[in-house]
ZADO-1210 file (C-alpha; in nm, 4 decimals, padded with zeros to 6 digits):
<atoms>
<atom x="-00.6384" y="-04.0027" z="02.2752" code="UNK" pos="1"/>
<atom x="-00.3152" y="-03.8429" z="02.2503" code="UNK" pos="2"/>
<atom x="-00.4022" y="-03.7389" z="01.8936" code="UNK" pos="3"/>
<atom x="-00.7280" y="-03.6401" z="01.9852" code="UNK" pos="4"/>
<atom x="-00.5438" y="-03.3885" z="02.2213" code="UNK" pos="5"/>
<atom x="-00.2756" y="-03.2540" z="01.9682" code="UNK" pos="6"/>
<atom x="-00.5393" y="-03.1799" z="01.6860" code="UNK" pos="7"/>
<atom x="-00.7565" y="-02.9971" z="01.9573" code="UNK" pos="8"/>
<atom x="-00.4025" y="-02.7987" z="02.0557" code="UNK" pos="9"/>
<atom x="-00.3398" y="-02.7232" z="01.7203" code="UNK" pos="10"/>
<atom x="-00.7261" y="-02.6431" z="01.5948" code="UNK" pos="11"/>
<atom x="-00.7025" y="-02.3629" z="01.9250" code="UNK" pos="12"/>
<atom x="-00.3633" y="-02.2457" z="01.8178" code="UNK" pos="13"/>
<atom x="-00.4886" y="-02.1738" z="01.4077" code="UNK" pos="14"/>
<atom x="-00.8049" y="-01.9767" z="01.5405" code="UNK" pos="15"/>
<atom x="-00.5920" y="-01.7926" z="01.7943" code="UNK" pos="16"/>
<atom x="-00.3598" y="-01.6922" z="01.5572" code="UNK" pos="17"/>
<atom x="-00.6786" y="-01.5956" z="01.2639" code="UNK" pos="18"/>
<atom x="-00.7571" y="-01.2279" z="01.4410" code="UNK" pos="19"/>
<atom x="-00.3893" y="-01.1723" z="01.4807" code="UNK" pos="20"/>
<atom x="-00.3415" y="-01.2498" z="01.1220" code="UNK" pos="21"/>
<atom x="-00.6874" y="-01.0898" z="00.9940" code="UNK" pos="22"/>
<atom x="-00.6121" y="-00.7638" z="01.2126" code="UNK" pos="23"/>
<atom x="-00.2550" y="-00.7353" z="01.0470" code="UNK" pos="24"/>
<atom x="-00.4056" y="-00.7962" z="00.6921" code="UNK" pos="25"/>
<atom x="-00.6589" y="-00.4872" z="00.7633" code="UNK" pos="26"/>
<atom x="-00.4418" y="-00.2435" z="00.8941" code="UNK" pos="27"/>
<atom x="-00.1895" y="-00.3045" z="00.5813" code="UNK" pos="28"/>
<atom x="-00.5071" y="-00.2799" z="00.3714" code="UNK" pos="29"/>
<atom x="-00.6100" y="00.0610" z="00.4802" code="UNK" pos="30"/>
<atom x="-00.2536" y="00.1990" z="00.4533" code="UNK" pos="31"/>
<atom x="-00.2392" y="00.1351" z="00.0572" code="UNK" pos="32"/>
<atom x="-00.6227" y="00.2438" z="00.0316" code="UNK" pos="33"/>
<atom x="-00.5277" y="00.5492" z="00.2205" code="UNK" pos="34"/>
<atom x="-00.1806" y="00.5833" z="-00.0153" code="UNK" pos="35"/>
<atom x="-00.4344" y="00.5208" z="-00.3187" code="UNK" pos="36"/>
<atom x="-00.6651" y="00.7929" z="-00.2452" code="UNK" pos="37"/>
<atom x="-00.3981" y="01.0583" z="-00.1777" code="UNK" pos="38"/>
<atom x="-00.2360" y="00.9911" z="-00.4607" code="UNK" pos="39"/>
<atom x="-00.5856" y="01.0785" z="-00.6229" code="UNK" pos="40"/>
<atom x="-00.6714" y="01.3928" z="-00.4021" code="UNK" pos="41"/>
<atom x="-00.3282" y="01.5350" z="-00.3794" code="UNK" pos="42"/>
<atom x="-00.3226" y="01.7784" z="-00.6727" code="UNK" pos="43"/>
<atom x="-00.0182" y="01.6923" z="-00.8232" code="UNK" pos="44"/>
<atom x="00.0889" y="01.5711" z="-01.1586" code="UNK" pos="45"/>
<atom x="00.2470" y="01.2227" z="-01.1788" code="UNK" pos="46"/>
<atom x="00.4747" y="01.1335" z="-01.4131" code="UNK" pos="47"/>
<atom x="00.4802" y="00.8009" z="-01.5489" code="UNK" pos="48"/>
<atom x="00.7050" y="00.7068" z="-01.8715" code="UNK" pos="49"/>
<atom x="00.7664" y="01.0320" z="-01.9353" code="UNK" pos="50"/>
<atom x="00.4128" y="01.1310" z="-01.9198" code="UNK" pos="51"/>
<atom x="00.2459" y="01.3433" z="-01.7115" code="UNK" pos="52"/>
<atom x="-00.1409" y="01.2208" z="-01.5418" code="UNK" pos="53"/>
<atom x="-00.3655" y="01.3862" z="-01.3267" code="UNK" pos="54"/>
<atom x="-00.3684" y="01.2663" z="-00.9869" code="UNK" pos="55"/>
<atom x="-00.7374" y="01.0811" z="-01.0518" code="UNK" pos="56"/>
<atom x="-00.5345" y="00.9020" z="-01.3551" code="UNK" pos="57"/>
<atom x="-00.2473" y="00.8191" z="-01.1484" code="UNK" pos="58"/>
<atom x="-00.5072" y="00.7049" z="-00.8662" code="UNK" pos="59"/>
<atom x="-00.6684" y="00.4964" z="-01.1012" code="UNK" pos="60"/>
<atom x="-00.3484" y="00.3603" z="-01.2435" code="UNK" pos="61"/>
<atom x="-00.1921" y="00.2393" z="-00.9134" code="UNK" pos="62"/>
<atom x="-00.5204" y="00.0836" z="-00.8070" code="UNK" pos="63"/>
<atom x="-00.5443" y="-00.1538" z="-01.1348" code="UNK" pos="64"/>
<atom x="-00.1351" y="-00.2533" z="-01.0819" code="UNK" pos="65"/>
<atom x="-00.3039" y="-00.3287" z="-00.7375" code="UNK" pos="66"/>
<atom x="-00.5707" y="-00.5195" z="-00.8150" code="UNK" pos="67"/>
<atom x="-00.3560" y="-00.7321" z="-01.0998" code="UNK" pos="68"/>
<atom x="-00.0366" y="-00.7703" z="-00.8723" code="UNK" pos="69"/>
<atom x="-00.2005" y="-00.7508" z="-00.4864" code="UNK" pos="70"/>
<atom x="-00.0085" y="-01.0853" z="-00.4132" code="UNK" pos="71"/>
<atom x="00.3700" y="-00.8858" z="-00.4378" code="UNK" pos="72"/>
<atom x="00.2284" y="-00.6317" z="-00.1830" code="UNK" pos="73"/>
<atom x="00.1727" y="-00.7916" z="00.1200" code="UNK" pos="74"/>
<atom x="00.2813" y="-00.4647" z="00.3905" code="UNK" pos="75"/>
<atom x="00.2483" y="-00.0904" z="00.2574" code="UNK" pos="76"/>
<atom x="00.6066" y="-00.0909" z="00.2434" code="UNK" pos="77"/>
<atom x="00.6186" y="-00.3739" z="-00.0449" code="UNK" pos="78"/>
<atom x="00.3204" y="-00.2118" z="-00.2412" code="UNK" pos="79"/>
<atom x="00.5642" y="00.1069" z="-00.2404" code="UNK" pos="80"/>
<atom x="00.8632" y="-00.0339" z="-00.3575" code="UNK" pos="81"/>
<atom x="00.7053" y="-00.3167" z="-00.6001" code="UNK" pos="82"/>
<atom x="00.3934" y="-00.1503" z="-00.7290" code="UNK" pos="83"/>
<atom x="00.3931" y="00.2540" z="-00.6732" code="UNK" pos="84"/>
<atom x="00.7157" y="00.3441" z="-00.7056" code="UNK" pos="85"/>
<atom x="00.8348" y="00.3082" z="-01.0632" code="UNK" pos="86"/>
<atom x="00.6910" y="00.1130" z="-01.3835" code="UNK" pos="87"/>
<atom x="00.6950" y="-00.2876" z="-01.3940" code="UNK" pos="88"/>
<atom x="00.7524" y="-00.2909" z="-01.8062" code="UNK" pos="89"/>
<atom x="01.0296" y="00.0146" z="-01.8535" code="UNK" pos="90"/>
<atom x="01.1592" y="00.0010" z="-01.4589" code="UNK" pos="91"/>
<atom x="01.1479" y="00.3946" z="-01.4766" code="UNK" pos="92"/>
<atom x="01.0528" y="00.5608" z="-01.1358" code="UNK" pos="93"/>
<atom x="00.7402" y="00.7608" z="-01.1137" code="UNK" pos="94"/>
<atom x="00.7453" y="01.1195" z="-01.0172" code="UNK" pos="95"/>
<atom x="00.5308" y="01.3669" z="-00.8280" code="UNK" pos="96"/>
<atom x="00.5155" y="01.7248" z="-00.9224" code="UNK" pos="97"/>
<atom x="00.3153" y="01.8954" z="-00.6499" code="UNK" pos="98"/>
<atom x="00.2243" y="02.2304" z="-00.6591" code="UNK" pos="99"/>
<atom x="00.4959" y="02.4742" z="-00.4922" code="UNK" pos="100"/>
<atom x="00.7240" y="02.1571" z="-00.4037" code="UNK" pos="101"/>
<atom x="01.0475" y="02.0106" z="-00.6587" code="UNK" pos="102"/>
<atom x="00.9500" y="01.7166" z="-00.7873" code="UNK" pos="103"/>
<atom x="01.0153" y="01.3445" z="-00.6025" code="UNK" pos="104"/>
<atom x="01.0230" y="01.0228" z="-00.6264" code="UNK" pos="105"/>
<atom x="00.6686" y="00.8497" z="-00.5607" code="UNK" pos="106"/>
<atom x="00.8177" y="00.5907" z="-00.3244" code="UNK" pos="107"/>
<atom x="00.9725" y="00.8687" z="-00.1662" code="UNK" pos="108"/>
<atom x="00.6608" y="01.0721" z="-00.1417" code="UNK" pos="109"/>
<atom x="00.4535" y="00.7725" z="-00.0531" code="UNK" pos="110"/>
<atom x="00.7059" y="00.6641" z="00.2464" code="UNK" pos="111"/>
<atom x="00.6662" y="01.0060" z="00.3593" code="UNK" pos="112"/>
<atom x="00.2722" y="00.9982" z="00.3597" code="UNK" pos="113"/>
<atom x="00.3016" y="00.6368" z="00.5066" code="UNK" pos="114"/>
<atom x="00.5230" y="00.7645" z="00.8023" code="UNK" pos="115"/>
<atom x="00.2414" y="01.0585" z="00.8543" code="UNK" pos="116"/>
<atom x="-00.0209" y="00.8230" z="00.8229" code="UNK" pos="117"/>
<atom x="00.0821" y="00.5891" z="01.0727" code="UNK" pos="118"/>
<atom x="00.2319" y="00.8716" z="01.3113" code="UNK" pos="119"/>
<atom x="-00.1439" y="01.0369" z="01.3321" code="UNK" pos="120"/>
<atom x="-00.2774" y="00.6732" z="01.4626" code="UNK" pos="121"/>
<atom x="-00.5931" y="00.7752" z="01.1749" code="UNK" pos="122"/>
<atom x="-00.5592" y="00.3761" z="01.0672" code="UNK" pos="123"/>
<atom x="-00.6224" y="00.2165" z="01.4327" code="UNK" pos="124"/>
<atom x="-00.9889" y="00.3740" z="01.3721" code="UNK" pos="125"/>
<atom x="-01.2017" y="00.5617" z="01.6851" code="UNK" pos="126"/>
</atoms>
């Protein structure tokens, strides 16, 4: 019996904790979607290697590291420092050359859009 009553307390305690754990997972997925997509709608060139990409190219580049490396980027902050923020083969950082601004850092441009991201509450939903 007393098993029977420590697998029920531990069965309630694992679903309890599921939402918690689903809800956190969510929220940290739609701030890297939301990073993704501005990257791709923000009208700047990115410089990767040396190289300068359209933002749809450097859109579509951070989304494949994503999709190849999702494991390593487990809060926004991770997927900015480990995936968005410089290459994985030469370790150079990536740059953003907006329009009318000096160039930065993506990771410090993405921290910034993170921080204005979470300060207009757009990921808790309506």
């Amino acid at each position: 019996m007393a098993v029977d009553h420590l697998t029920r307390v531990l069965v309630t305690a694992i679903a309890l904790a599921m939402p918690v754990a689903f809800a956190e997972t969510s929220a940290t997925e739609a701030e890297i979607a939301h990073l993704m997509t501005t990257i791709g709608t923000s009208n700047c060139v990115f410089v990767r290697n040396g190289k300068r990409h359209s933002a749809r190219d450097a859109e579509a580049h951070i989304r494949s590291k994503y999709r190849r490396a999702k494991r390593y980027a487990t809060t926004a902050e991770l997927f900015i420092e480990r995936l968005a923020s410089k290459s994985s083969m030469s370790k150079k950082p990536y740059w953003m050359e907006c329009p009318g601004d000096e160039p930065v850092q993506s990771g410090d441009w993405l921290s910034a859009e993170l921080e204005r991201f979470r300060d207009s509450g757009a990921q808790s939903g309506p």
